[in-house]
N, C-alpha and C positions, 0 to 999 in steps of 0.2 A: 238884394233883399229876399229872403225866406219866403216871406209869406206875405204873397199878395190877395190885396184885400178891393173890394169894386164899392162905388159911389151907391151904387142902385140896387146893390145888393146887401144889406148891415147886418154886420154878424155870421156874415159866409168869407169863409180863408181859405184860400185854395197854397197849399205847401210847395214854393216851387224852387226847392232844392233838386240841383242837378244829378243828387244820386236818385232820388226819390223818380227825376224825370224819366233817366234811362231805365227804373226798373220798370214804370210802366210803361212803357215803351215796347219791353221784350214781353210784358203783360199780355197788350192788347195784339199781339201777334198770334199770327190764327193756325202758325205752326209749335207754336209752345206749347209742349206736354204736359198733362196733368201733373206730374211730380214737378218740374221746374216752375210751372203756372200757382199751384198750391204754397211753394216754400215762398215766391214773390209775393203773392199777396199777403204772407203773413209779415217780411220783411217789409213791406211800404206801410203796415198798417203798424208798427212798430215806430215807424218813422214819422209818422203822421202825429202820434198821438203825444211824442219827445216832443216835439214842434210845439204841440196844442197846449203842452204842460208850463213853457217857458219862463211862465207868473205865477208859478204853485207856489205859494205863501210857505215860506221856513221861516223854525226857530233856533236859536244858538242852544247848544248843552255840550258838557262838560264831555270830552273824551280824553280818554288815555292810550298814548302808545304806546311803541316798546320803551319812548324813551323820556316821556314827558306827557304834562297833560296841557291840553289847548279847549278851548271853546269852538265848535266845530257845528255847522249846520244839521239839520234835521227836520222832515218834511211837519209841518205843522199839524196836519193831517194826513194818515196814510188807509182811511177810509175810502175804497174803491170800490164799485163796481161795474164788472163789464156783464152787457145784453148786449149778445149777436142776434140778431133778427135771424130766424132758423129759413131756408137752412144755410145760404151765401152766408151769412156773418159769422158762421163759425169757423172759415176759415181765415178770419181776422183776429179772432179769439187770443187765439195761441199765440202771436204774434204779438200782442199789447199784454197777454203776464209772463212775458220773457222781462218786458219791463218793469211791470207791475205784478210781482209774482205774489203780494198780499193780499191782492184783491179775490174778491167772489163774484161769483158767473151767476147770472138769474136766464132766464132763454126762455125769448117770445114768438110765437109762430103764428106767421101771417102768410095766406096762397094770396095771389090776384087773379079777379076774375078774366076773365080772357077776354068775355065779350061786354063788362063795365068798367074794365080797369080798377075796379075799386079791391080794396083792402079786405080780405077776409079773416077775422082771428082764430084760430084752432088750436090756441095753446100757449099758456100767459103760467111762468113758475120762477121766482123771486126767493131768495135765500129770507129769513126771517130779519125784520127789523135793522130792514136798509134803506130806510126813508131817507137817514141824513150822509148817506153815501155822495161822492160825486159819480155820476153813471156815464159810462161812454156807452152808446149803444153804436154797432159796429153792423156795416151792410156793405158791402161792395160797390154799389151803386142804387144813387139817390135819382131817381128817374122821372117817374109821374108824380111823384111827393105824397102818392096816398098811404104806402106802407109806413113811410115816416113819419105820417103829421099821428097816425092810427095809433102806431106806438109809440109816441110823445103823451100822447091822450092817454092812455092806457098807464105810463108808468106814473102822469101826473095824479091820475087819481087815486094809486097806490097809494104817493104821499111822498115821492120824488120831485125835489125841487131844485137841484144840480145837475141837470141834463146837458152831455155834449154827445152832437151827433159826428159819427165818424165816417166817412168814404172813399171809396177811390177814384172814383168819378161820379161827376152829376151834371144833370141835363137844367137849361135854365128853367124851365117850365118848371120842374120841381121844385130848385131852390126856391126862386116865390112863393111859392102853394106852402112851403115850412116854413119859410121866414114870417108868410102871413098870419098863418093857424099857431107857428110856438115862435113870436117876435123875440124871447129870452131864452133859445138853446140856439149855442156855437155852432155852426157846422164848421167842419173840415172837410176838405177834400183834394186830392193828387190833380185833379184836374176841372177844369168848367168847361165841357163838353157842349158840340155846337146846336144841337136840337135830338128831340126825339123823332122818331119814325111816324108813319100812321099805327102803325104796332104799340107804340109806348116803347121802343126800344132806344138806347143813348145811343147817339151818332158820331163820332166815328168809335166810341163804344170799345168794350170788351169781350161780347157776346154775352152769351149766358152763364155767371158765374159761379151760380153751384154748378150745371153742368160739365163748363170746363175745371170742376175741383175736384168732384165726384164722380167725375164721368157715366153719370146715370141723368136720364130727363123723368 
């Protein structure tokens, strides 16, 4: 099975395809270079997000080939938008309009405080009248669940009501804290990782993944 799904968790999918495993596998590896660390994470977030799409509602129309015409599928909607949570989600970006190369990018920015953990917003910019988009908002890792629940909040009161949240790993503390605060957005994620730190950091984790993207702190 794909995609396993947990009793106590509703609405959180963790994708566990064996390509998907091994790539974060050489992910989380603390000798992986930023050039090979960057192309992974945009390829698992490609992967994740095929997975997430599985039910996307088509309709039949008429196409022609070289040599006939058939009635042929066609997304019923091809209304998308992707938000990378700045600055880790933008290296999932690129990775999900390889897929979705129709969609529009909107980009939210949140710091965490160091010594409350909480959520800080420094920068909220949305393409014009994407309310009935469906949104993937894209982060690498869902942790403390305060950056996610913040920007769930933020896109809802844009006027977004198709929200799927997308990840590479998440720590359980999180997924609760967003299952709790937005009961009605998907999470995805490559893995359910086994606790955070006293830090808020996901254990056995990836490290820090803008760092290891951008190689800048």
């Amino acid at each position: 099975m794909t995609i396993q799904t947990f009793d106590k968790l509703p609405n959180f999918h963790v994708i566990a395809h064996p390509i998907i495993q091994y790539k974060l596998a050489l992910l989380r590896d603390v000798t992986t270079n930023r050039k090979l660390f960057k192309e992974l994470t945009e390829e698992i977030a490609l992967l994740i997000v095929y997975e997430a799409m599985r039910d996307l509602p088509t309709v039949n129309r008429s196409i022609t080939t070289p040599l006939e015409t058939f009635e042929g599928p066609d997304l019923q909607s091809n209304h998308f938008l992707i938000t990378p949570i700045l600055r880790a989600g933008l290296g999932m970006a690129d990775g999900i309009l390889k897929l979705l190369p129709m969609a529009r990018v909107g980009h939210i920015g949140f710091y965490r405080d160091e010594k409350t953990l909480e959520a800080k917003n420094y920068y909220f910019k949305l393409p014009p009248d994407e309310q009935a988009a469906c949104c993937f908002v894209c982060d690498p890792m869902l942790a403390t669940g305060g950056t996610a629940c913040a920007t769930m909040t933020k896109l809802k009161e844009y006027g977004l009501k198709n929200i799927v949240f997308v990840c590479l790993v998440a720590a359980p503390e999180g997924v609760k804290k967003t299952i709790k605060a937005h009961p009605d957005v998907p999470i995805f994620a490559a893995s359910l990782d086994r606790q955070l730190n006293e830090k808020g950091y996901i254990l056995p984790g990836l490290g820090d993944a803008g760092d290891r993207i951008w190689a800048v702190k």
